[in-house]
Backbone as CSV, one residue per row, in Angstrom:
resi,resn,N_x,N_y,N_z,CA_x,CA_y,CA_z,C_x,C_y,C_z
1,UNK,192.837,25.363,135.876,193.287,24.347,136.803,192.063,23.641,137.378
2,UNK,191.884,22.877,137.427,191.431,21.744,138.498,191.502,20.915,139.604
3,UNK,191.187,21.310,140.582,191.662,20.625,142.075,189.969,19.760,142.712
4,UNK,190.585,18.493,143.591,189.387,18.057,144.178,189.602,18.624,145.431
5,UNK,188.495,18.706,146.271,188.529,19.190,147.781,188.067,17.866,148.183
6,UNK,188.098,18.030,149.380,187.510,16.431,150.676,186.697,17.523,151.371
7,UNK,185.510,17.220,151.636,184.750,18.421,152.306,183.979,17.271,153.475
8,UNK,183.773,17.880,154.719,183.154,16.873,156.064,182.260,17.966,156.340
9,UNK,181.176,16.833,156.769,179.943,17.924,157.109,179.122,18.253,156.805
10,UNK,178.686,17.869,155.398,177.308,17.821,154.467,176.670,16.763,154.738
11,UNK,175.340,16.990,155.159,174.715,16.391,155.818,173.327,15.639,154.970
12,UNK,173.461,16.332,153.861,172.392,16.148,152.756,172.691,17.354,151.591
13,UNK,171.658,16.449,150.197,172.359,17.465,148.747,171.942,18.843,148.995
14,UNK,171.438,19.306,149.765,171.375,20.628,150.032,172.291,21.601,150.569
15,UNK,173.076,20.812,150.992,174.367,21.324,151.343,175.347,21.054,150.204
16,UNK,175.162,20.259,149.445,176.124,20.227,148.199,175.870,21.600,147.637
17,UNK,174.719,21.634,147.657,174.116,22.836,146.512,174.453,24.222,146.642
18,UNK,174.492,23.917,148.386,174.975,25.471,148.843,175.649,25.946,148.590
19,UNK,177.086,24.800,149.015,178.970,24.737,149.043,178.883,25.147,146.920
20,UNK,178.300,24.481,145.791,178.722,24.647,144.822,178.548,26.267,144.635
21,UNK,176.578,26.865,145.493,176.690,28.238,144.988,177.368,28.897,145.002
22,UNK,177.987,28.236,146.609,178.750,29.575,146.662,180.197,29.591,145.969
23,UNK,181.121,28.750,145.698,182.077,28.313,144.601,181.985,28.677,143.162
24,UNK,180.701,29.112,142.924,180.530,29.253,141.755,180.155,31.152,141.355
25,UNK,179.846,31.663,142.646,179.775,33.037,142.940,181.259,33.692,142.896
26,UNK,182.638,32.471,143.072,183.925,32.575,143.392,184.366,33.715,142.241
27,UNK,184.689,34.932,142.228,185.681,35.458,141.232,186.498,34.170,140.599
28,UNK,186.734,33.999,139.443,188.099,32.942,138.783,187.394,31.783,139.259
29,UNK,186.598,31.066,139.503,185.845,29.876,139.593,185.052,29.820,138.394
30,UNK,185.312,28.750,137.262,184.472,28.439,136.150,183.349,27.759,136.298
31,UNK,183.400,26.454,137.169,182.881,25.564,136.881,182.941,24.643,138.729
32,UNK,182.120,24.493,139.089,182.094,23.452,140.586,180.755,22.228,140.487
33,UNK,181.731,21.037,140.936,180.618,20.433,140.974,180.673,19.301,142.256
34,UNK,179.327,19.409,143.090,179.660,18.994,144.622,178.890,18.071,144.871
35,UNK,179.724,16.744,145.108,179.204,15.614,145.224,179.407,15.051,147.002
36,UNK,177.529,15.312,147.242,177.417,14.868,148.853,177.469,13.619,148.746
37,UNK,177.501,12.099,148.302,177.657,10.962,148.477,179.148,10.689,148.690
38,UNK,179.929,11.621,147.476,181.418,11.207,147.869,182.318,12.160,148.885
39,UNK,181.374,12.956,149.487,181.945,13.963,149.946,183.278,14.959,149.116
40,UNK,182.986,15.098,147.915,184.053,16.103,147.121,183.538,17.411,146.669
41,UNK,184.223,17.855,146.327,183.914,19.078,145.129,185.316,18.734,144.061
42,UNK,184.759,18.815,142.992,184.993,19.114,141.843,185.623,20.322,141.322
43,UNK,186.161,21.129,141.474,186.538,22.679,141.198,187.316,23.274,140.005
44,UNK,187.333,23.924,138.868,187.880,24.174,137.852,187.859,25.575,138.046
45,UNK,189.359,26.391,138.504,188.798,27.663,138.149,190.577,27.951,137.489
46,UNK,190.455,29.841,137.211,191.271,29.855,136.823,192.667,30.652,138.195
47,UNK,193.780,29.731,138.186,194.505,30.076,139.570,195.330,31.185,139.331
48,UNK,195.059,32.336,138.386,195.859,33.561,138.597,194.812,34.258,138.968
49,UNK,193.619,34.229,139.271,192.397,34.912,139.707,192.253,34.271,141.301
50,UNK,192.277,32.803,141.503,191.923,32.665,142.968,192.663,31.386,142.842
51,UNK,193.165,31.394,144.084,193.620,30.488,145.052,192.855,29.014,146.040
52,UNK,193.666,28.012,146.020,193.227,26.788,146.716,192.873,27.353,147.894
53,UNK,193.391,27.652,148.500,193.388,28.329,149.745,191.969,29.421,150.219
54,UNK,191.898,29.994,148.966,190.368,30.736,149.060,189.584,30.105,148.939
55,UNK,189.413,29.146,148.012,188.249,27.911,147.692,188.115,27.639,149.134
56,UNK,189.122,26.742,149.907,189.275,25.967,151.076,188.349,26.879,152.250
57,UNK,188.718,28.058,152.088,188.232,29.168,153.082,186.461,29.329,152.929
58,UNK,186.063,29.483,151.834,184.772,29.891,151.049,184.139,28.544,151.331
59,UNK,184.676,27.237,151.278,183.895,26.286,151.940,183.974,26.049,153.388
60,UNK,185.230,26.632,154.229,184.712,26.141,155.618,183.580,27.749,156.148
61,UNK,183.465,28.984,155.521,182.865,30.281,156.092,181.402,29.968,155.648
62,UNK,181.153,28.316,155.410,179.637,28.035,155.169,179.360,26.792,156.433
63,UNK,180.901,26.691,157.171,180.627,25.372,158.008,181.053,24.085,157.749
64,UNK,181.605,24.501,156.583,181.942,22.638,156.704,183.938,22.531,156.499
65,UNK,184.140,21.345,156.953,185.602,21.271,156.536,186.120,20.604,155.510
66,UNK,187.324,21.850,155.311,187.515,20.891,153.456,188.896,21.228,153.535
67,UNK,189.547,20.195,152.641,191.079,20.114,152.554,190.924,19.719,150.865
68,UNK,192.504,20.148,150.513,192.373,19.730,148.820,193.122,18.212,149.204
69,UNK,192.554,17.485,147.742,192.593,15.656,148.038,194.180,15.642,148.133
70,UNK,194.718,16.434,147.166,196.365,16.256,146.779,197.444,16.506,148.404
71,UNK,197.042,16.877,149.369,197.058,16.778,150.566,197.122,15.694,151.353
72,UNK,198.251,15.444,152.162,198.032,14.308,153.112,197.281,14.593,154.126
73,UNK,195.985,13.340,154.765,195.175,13.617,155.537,195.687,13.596,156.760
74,UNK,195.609,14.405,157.722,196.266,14.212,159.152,195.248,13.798,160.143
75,UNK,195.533,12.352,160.221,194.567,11.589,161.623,195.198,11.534,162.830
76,UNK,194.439,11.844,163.820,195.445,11.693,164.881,195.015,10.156,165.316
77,UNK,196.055,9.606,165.352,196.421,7.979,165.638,197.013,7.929,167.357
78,UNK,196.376,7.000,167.720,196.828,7.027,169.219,196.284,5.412,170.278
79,UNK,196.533,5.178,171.233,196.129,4.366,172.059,195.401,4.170,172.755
């Protein structure tokens, strides 16, 4: 499977680099690839081994916030 994340909070590619190590340390994670200009990750793993939800977790327990793209974004809109 393949999912994109929206990740906030990378501040430079060194933080891409981090968020991919550690995605890529993931049990059932094949393949990550983390793009700080567009703010994404890239993620290919296999989902009877790990979960969106763990990915999601494994990138915010480094600090940053991430939602998968296929997700509606919730802004709070107001006056």
């Amino acid at each position: 499977m393949r999912r994109e994340f929206h990740i906030k909070g990378m501040h430079c590619e060194s933080c891409a680099v981090e968020i991919r190590e550690q995605l890529e340390t993931t049990a059932g994670v094949l393949k990550a690839d983390v793009n700080y200009g567009g703010k994404t990750a890239n993620v290919e793993f296999d989902d009877a081994v790990v979960q969106e939800k763990t990915l999601v977790k494994k990138i915010q327990d480094l600090g940053y916030q991430a939602t998968v793209a296929d997700e509606p974004q919730r802004e709070a809109r107001g006056a």
